[in-house]
NUGUKE-56877 format. One record per residue: residue in three letters; x, y, z of N, C-alpha, C in turn. Coordinates in steps of 0.2 Angstrom, whole numbers, padded with zeros to 4 digits, always signed. Example, Ala and Ser with C-alpha at 12.3 -4.5 7.8 and 13.67 -1.06 7.14 Angstrom:
ALA+0066-0028+0039+0062-0022+0039+0066-0016+0039;SER+0064-0011+0035+0068-0005+0036+0064+0000+0039;
This chain:
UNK-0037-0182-0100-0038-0182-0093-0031-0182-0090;UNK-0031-0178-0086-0025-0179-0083-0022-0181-0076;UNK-0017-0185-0077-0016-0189-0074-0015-0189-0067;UNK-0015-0193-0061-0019-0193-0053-0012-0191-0050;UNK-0006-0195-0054+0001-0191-0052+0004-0186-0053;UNK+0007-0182-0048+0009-0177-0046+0016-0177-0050;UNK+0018-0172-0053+0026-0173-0053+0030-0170-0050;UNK+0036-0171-0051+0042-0169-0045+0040-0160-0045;UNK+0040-0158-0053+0041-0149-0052+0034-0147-0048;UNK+0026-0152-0050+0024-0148-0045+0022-0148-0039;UNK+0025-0154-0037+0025-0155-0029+0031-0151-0026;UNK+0034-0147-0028+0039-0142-0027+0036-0136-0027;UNK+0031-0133-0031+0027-0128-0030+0023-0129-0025;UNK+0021-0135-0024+0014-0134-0018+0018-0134-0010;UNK+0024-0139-0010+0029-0137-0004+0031-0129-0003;UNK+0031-0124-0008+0032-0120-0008+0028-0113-0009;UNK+0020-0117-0009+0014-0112-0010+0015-0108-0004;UNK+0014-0109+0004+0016-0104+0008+0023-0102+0008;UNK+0025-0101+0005+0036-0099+0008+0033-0091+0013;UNK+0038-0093+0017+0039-0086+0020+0041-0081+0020;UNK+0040-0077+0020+0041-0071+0016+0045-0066+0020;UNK+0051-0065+0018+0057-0060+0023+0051-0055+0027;UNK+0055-0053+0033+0049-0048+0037+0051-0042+0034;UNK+0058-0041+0033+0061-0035+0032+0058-0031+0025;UNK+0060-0036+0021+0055-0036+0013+0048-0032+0015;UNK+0044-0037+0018+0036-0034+0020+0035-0030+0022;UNK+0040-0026+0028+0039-0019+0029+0039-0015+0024;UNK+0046-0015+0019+0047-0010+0015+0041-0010+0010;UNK+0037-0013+0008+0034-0012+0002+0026-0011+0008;UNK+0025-0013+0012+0018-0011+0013+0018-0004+0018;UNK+0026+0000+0020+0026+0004+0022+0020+0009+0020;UNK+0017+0016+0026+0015+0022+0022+0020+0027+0024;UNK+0018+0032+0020+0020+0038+0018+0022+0041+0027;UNK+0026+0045+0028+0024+0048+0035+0024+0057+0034;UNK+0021+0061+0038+0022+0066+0038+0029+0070+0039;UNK+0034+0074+0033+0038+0078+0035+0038+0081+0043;UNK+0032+0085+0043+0034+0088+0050+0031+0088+0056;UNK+0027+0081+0059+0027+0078+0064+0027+0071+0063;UNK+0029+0066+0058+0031+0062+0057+0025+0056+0057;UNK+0019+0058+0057+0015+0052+0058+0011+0051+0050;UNK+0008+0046+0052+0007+0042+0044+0001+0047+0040;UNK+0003+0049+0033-0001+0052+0029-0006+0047+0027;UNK-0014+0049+0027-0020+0046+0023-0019+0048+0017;UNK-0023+0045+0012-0027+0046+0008-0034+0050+0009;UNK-0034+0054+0006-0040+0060+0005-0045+0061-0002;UNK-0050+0062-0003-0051+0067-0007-0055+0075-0008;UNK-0053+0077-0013-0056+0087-0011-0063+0084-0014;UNK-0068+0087-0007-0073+0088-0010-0077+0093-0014;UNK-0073+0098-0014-0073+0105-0016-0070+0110-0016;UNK-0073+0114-0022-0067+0118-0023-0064+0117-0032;UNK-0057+0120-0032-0056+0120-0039-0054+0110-0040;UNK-0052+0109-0036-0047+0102-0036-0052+0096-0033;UNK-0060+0098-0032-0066+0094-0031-0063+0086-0035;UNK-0064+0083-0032-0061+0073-0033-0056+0072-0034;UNK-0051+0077-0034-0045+0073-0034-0042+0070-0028;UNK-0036+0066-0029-0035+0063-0021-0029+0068-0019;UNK-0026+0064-0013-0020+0070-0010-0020+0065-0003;UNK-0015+0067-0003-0012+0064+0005-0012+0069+0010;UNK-0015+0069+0015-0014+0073+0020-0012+0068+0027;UNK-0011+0073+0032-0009+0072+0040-0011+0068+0042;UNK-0013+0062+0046-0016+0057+0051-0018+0061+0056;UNK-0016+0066+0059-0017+0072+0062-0022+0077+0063;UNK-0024+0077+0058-0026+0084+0055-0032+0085+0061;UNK-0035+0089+0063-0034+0097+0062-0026+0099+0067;UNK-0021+0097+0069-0017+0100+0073-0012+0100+0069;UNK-0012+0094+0063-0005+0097+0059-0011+0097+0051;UNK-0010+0102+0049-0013+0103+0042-0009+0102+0034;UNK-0005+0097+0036+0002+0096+0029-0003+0094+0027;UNK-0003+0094+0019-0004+0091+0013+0000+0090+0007;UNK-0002+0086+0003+0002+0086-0003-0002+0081-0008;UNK-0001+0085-0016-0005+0080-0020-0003+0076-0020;UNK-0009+0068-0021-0006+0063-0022-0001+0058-0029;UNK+0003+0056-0028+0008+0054-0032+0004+0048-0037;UNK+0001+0045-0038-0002+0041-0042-0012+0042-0041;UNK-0015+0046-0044-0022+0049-0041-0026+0044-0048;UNK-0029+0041-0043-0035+0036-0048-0040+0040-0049;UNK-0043+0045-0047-0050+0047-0050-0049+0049-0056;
């Protein structure tokens, strides 16, 4: 059974279960992709047709005014 007392290391994790997390850090890592040629955020897509039918691919947040595409760099299907 373990015991009702807390020790010093892990009332030090629980004081520091929420820590705050840099804002600068946060952006960088949950940033997206942006369009080379009008700079707005690329989706996620998939083809549903055609020779490339289920793959994925990022395209324009735009789209139909900007028609950029590019295959997607890690493609789960």
């Amino acid at each position: 059974v373990r015991s009702a007392l807390v020790s010093a290391t892990d009332s030090e994790l629980v004081d520091n279960l929420f820590a705050e997390v840099d804002d600068e850090e946060e952006d960088h890592s949950h940033q997206a992709p942006h369009c080379p040629r009008c700079d707005a955020p690329l989706v996620e897509r998939e083809a549903k047709k055609g020779p490339h039918a289920g793959r994925l691919f990022m395209a324009c947040s735009r789209f139909p005014e900007c028609r950029y595409a590019t295959p997607h760099t890690n493609a789960r299907h």
